[in-house]
C-alpha positions, 0 to 999 in steps of 0.5 A: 207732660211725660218726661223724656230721659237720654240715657248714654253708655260709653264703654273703655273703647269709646263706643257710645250706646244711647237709649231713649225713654217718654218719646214715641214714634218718630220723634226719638230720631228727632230728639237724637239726631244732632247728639248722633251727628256729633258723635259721629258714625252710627253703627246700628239702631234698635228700636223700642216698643214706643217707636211701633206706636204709630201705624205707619212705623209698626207696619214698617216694622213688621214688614222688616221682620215678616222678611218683606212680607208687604201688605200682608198684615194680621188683621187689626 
């Protein structure tokens, strides 16, 4: 079983920075959203390799950074 390690930042003005490690695809959301809901305000997300493993998701990525380029993908 893969380990799966939060890992949270919190810099001298109280903003927190979290990253997530051992979780693909969706599942990090999953994993972070209840921490996220008692934090508060999220102010932005990047996400990692290891939320592109699906296809679903690179494919949503790569639209996004493509500039909303939809249905047009390198070949697999």
């Amino acid at each position: 079983m893969k380990q799966t390690t939060l890992r949270y930042k919190i810099d001298q003005n109280g903003n927190v920075e979290e990253s997530v490690q051992g979780v693909e695809g969706t599942d990090c959301e999953a994993v972070t959203k209840p921490i996220e809901e008692a934090l508060g305000n999220v102010v932005a997300q990047t996400h990692t390799a290891d939320y592109f493993t699906s296809e679903e998701n690179w494919r949503a990525g790569y639209d996004v950074m493509s500039e909303g380029a939809l249905g047009d993908y390198p070949d697999d």
